[in-house]
ROLO-32110 format. One line per field, with one value per residue (C-alpha): x, y, z; residue number from 1. Coordinates in Angstrom, 1 decimal, padded with zeros to 4 digits. Each point is the difference from the previous one (the first is absolute). Layout:
BEGIN
c1 c(X; ...)
c2 c(Y; ...)
c3 c(Z; ...)
n c(NUM; ...)
//
This chain:
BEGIN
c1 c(022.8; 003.6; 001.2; 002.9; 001.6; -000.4; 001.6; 003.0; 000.2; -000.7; 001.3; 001.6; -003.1; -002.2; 002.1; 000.2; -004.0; -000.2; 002.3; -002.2; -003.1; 001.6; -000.3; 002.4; 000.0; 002.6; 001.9; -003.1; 001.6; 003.1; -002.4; -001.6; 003.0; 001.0; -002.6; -000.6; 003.9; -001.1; -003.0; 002.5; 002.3; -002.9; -001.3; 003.7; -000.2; -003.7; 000.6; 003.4; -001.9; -002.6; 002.7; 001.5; -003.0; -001.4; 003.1; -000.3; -003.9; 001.4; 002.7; -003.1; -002.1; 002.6; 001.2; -002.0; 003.6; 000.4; -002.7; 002.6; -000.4; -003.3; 001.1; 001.7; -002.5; -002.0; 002.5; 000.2; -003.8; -000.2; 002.4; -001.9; -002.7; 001.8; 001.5; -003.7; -001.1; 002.8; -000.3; -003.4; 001.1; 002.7; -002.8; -001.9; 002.0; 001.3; -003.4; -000.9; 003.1; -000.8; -003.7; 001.1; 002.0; -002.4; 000.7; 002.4; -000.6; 000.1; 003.2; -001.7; -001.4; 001.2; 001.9; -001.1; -002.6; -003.5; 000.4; -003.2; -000.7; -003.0; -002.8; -002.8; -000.5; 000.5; -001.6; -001.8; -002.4; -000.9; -003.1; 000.2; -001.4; -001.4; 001.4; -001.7; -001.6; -001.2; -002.0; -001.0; -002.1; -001.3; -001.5; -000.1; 001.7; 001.8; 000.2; 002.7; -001.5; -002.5; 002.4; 002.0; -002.7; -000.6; 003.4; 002.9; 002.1; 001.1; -002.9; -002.7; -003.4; -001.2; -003.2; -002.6; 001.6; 003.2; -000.5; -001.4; 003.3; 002.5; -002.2; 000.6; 003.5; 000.5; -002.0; 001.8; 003.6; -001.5; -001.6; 003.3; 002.2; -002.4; 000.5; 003.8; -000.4; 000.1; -002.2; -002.1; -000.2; -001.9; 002.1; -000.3; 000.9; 001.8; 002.6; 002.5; 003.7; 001.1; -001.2; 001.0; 003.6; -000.3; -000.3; 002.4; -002.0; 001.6; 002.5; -000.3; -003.1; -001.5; -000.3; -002.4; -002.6; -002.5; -000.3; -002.8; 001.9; -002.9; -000.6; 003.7; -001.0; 000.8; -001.8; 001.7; 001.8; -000.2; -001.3; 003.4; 000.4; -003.2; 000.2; 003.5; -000.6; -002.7; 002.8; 002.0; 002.3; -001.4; 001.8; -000.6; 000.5; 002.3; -002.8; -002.2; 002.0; -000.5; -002.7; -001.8; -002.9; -002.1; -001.7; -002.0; 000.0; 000.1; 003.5; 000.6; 003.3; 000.8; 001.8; 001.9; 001.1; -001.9; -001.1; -000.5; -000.3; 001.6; -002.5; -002.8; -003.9; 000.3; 003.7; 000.5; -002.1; -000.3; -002.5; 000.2; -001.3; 002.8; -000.1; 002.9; 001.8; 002.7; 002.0; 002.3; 002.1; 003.6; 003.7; 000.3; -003.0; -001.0; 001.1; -001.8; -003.0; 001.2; 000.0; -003.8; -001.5; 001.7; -001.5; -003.6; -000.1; 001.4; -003.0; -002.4; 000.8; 000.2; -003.6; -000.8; 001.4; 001.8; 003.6; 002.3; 003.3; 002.3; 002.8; 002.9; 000.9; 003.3; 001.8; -000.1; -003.5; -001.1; -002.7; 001.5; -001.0; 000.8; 002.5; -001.1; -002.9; -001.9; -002.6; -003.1; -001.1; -002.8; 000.0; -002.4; -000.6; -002.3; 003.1; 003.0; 001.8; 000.4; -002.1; 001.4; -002.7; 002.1; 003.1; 001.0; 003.5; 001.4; 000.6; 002.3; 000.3; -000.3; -003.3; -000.4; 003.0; -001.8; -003.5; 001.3; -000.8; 001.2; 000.0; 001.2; 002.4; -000.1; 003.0; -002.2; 001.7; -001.6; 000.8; -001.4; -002.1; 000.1; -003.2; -000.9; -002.7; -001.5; -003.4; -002.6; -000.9; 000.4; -003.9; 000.2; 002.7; -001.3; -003.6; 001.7; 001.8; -003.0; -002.4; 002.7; 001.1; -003.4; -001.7; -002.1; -001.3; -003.6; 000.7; 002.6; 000.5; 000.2; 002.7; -001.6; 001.4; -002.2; -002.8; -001.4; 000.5; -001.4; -002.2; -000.1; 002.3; 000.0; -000.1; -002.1; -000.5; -003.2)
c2 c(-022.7; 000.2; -003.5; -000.9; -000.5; 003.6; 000.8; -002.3; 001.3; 003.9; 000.6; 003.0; 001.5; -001.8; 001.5; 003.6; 000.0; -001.6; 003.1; 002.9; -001.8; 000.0; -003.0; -000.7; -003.7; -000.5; -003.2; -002.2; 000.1; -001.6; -002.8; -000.5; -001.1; -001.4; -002.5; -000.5; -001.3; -002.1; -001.5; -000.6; -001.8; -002.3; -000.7; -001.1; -002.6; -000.7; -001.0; -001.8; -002.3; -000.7; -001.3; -002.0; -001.5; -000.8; -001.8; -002.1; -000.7; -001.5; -001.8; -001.9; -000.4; -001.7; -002.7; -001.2; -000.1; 003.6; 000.1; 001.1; 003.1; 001.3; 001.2; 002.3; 001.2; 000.4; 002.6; 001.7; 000.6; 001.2; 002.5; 000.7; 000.7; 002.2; 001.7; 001.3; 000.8; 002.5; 000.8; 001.5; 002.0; 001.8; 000.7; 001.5; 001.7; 001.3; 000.7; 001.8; 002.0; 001.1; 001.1; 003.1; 001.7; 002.3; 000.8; 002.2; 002.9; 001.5; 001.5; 003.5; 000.2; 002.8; -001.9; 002.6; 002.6; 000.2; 001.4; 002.1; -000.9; 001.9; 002.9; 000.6; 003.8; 002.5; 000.2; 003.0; 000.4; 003.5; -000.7; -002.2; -003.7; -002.1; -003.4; -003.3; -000.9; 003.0; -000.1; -003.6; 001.2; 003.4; -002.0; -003.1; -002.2; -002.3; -001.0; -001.4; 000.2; -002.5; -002.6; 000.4; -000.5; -003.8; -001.0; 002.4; 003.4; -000.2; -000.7; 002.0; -000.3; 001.9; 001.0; 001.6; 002.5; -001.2; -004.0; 001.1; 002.1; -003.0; -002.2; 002.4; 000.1; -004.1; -000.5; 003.1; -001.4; -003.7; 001.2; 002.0; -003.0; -002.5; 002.3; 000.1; -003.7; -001.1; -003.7; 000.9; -002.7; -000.7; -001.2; -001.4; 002.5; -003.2; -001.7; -002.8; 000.4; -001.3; 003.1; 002.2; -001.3; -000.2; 003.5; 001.0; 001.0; -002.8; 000.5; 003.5; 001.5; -002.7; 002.1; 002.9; -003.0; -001.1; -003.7; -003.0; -002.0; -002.8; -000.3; 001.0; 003.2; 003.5; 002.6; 001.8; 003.2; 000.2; -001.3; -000.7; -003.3; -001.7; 001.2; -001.1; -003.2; -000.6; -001.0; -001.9; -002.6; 001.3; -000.4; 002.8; 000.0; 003.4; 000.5; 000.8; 002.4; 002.6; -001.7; 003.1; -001.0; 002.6; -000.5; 001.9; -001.3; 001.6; -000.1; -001.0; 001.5; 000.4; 003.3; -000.9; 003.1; 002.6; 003.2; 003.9; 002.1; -001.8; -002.8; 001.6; -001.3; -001.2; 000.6; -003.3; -002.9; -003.7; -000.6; 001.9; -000.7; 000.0; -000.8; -001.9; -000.5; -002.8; -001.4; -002.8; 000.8; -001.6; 001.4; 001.5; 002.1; 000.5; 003.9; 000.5; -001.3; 001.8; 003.8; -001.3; -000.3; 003.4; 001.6; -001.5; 001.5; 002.9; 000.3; -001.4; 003.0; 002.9; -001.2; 000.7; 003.4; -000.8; 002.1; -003.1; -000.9; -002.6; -001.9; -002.1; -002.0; -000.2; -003.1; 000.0; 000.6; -002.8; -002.9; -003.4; -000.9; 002.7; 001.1; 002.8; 001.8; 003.9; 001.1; 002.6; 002.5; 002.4; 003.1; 000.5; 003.8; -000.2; -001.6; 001.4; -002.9; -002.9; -002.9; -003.6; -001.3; -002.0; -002.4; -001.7; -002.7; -002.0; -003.2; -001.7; -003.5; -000.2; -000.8; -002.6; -002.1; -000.4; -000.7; -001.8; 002.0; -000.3; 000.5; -001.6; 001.9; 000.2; -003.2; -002.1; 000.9; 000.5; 003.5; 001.6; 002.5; 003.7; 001.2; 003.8; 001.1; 003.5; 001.7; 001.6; 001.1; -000.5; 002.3; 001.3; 002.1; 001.3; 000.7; 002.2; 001.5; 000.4; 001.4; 002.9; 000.8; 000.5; 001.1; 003.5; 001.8; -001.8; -002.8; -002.6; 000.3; -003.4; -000.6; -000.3; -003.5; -001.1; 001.4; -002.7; -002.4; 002.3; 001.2; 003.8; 002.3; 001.7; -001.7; 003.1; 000.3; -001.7)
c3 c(057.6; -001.1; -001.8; 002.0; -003.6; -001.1; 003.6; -000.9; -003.4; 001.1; 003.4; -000.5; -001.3; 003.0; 002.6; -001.7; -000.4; 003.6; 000.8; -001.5; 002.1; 003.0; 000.4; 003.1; 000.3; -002.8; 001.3; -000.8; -003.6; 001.5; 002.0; -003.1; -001.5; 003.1; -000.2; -003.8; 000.2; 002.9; -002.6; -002.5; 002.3; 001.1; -003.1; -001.8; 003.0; -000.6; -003.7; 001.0; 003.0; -002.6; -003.0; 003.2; 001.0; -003.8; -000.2; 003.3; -001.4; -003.4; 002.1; 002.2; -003.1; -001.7; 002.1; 003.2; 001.8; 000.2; 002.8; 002.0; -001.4; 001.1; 003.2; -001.8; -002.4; 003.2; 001.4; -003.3; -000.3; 003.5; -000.9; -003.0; 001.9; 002.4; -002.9; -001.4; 003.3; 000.5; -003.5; 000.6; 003.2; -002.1; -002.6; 002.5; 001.8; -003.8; -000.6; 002.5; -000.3; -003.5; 000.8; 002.3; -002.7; -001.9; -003.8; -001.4; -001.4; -003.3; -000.9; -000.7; 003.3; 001.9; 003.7; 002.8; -001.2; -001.9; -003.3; -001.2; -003.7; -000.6; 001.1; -002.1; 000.9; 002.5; 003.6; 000.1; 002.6; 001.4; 002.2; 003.3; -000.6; 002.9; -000.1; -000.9; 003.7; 000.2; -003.6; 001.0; 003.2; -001.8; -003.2; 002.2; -002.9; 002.6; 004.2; 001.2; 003.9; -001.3; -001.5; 003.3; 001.8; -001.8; -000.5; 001.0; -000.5; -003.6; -001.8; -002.1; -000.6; -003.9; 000.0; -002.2; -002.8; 001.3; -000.2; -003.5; -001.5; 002.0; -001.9; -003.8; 000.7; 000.0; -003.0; -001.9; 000.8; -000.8; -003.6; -000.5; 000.7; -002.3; -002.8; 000.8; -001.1; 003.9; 000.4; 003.3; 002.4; 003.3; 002.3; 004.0; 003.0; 001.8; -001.5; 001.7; 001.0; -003.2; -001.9; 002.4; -000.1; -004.2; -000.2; 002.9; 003.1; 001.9; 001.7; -000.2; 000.2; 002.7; 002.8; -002.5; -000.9; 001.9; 000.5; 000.9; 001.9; 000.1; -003.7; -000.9; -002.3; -000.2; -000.8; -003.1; 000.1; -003.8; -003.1; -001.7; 002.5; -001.6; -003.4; -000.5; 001.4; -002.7; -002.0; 002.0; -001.4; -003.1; -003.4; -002.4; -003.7; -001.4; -002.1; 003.5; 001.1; 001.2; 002.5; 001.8; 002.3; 002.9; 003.0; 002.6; 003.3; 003.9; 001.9; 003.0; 002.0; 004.0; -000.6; 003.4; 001.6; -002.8; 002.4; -000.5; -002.4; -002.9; 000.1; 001.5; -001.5; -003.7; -000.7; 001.9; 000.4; 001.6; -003.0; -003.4; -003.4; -002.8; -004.1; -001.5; -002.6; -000.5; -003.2; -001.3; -002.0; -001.4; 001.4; -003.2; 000.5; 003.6; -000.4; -002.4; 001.9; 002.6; -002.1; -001.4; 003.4; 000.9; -002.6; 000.6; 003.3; -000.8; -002.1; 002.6; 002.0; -002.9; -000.9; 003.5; -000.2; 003.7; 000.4; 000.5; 000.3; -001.3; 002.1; -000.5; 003.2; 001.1; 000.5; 003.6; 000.4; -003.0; 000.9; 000.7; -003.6; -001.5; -002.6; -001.1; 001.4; -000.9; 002.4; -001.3; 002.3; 000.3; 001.4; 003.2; 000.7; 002.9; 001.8; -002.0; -000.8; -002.4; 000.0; -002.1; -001.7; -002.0; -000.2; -003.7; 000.6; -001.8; 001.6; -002.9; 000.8; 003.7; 000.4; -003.0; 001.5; 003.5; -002.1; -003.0; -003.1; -003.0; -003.0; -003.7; -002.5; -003.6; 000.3; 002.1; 003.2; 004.0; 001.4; 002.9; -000.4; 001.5; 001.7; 000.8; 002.0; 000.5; 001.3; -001.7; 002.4; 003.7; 000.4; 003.7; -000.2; -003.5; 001.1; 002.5; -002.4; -002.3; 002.4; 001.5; -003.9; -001.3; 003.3; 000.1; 003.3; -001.1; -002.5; -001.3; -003.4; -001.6; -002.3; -003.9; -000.5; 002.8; -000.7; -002.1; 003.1; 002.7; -002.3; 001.8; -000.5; 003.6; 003.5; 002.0; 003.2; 001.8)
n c(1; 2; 3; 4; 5; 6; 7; 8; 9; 10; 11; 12; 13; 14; 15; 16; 17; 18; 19; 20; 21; 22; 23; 24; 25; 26; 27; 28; 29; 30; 31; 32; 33; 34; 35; 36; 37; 38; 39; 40; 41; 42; 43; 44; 45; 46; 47; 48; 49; 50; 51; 52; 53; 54; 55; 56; 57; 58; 59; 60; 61; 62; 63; 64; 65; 66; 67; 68; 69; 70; 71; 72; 73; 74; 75; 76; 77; 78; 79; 80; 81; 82; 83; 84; 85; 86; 87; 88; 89; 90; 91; 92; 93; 94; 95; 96; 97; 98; 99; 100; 101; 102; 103; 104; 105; 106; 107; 108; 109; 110; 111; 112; 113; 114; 115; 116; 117; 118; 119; 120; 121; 122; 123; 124; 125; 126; 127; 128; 129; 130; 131; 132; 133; 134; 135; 136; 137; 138; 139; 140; 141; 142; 143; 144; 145; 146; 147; 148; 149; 150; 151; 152; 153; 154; 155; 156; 157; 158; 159; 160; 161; 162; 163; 164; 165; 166; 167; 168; 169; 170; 171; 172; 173; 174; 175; 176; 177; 178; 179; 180; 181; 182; 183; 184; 185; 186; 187; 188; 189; 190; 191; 192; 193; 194; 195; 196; 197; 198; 199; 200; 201; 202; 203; 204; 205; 206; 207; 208; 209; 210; 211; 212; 213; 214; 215; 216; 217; 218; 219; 220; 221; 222; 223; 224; 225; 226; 227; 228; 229; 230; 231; 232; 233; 234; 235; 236; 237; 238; 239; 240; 241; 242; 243; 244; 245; 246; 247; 248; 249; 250; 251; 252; 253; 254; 255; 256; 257; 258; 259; 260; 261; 262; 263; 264; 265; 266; 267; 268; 269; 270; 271; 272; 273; 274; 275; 276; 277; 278; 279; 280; 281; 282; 283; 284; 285; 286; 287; 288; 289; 290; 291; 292; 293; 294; 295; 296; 297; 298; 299; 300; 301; 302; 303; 304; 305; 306; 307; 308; 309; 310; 311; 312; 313; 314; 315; 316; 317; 318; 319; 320; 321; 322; 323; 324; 325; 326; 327; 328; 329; 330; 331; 332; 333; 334; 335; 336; 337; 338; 339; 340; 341; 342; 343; 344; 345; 346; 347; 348; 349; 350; 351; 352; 353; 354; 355; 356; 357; 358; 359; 360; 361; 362; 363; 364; 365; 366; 367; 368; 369; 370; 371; 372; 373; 374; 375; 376; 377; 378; 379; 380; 381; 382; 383; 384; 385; 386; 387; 388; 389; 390; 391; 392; 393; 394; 395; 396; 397; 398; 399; 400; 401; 402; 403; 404; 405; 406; 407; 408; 409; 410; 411; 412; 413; 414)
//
């Protein structure tokens, strides 16, 4: 959330990143001030009928003929009481004014288009390649007509070799990330509206999550939301950070309106299994945070020996939370396209000022923290990936880094 006191102090520099978002709703920043001169207002009469009536108190304490006066101490605490009921609509209404503006993006970012950074080689693929669905059914590694069946469209079912390389590819990106330095948590799949809104789901994302409307949860659409709200209203030492922490958990998204080709069997999902990666980190050195996690899964995917991709996202096209945000893609031949597997962003201080997190400067001073977030990896889209890269007309070769989990180096056909 954007401090209504860096908007005061920056609002030139709001409104221009509000600009290159398209963000269209740019008068809020006038009702902001709107109301905030409103609160000022109300609180210069607040303090002045509280010197009055302090006054009138000493005046009846002092001398039992000034009785007189209580009537009118009476008035002035009614108003009083007026005065911080009003008081808390404005900050409400200021409140909830400030929540819809999402964060501003870094100066580097391009406004309108994606900028590629990187490609790791060139795509060179001279023989026909089925795609993903189809090398599911032929080495039956997956059915999504069975998951259907017991819940809905949009779900999968691994099974057999398949269940067994989904499974190698969580604990390869988990033991990559652990000796990356990441803590590995083991987090809850339901978290309350409190978390959701910490990280910046609400308002935003709401109608993407699922929700239990009896027991007020919802189901989480990623890891980040629980594993940054480990450390809410947590106060970290300089000396901490960098703080980097990993968790594998499923997602949970609606995917309203997701049909066709483009999101046809695993390249989009109601349920999907993701490895993350988060730090905390000081303003100073979020970016460099930032160019570290960029790096690490740059060399997730190398060691996997995947052609991918590497995106800058425009400014228009940024999360909510997001200042600054580069997306990994891998190559899928069977469909001809790109699949992201990946998004690293840098949140700066956003996020830490709706959870409270802070941290303590060589001086002794509170700052907010910056928090970044990134997968490593999102594992549906990259075990399509996988399995078209490496397939053969009567084996999938597995990749050499996973051998050691799947311990085979070949998926063959039954």
């Amino acid at each position: 959330m954007l401090p209504i006191s860096f908007i005061r102090k920056n609002k030139k520099k709001v409104i221009l990143g509000l600009k290159r978002r398209k963000f269209s709703n740019l008068k809020i920043i006038d009702s902001i001030f709107k109301l905030e001169k409103e609160k000022i207002k109300k609180i210069l009469k607040k303090k002045s009928l509280l010197a009055k009536l302090k006054k009138i108190s000493i005046l009846i304490g002092s001398n039992l003929n000034n009785r007189y006066l209580i009537p009118k101490a009476t008035v002035y605490k009614n108003k009083l009481q007026l005065l911080s009921a009003l008081l808390k609509v404005l900050d409400n209404k200021i409140y909830n004014c400030l929540i819809t503006l999402p964060n501003i993006p870094y100066k580097k970012v391009n406004s309108n288009k994606n900028i590629f950074i990187y490609q790791n080689n060139k795509l060179d693929y001279k023989n026909h390649l089925i795609p993903h669905w189809e090398l599911g059914k032929k080495f039956k590694l997956f059915n999504l007509n069975f998951a259907s069946n017991m819940a809905c469209s949009g779900f999968n079912l691994y099974l057999d070799k398949g269940a067994k390389l989904q499974r190698s590819l969580i604990q390869y990106c988990l033991d990559q990330n652990l000796k990356a330095g990441y803590i590995e948590y083991v987090l809850p799949f339901l978290v309350n509206k409190n978390s959701i809104f910490g990280t910046g789901q609400l308002p935003d994302k709401k109608k993407q999550m699922y929700f239990l409307e009896k027991d007020k949860l919802y189901l989480i659409p990623t890891a980040e939301i629980p594993l940054l709200n480990v450390f809410r209203r947590s106060l970290f030492k300089s000396l901490d950070l960098p703080f980097k922490a990993t968790s594998f958990t499923s997602c949970f998204r609606r995917e309203a309106g997701s049909y066709g080709r483009k999101v046809k069997c695993l390249n989009r999902l109601h349920q999907f299994d993701k490895v993350e990666i988060i730090e905390i980190n000081s303003d100073k050195n979020s970016y460099k945070s930032f160019n570290y996690m960029i790096r690490h899964v740059k060399n997730l995917l190398s060691s996997l020996n995947l052609p991918f991709r590497i995106i800058s996202i425009s400014a228009k096209a940024l999360g909510f939370t997001s200042a600054l945000t580069y997306d990994f893609e891998v190559y899928s031949p069977g469909q001809e396209k790109w699949l992201e597997v990946s998004s690293v962003s840098n949140c700066t201080n956003f996020q830490a000022h709706r959870m409270g997190i802070k941290f303590l400067n060589k001086y002794g001073k509170k700052s907010f923290c910056h928090t970044l977030n990134g997968s490593s990896l999102a594992i549906p889209r990259l075990f399509a990936a996988l399995i078209e890269n490496y397939q053969f007309s009567d084996y999938i070769q597995i990749p050499k880094v996973l051998i050691h989990y799947f311990l085979d180096n070949k998926i063959y056909l039954n």
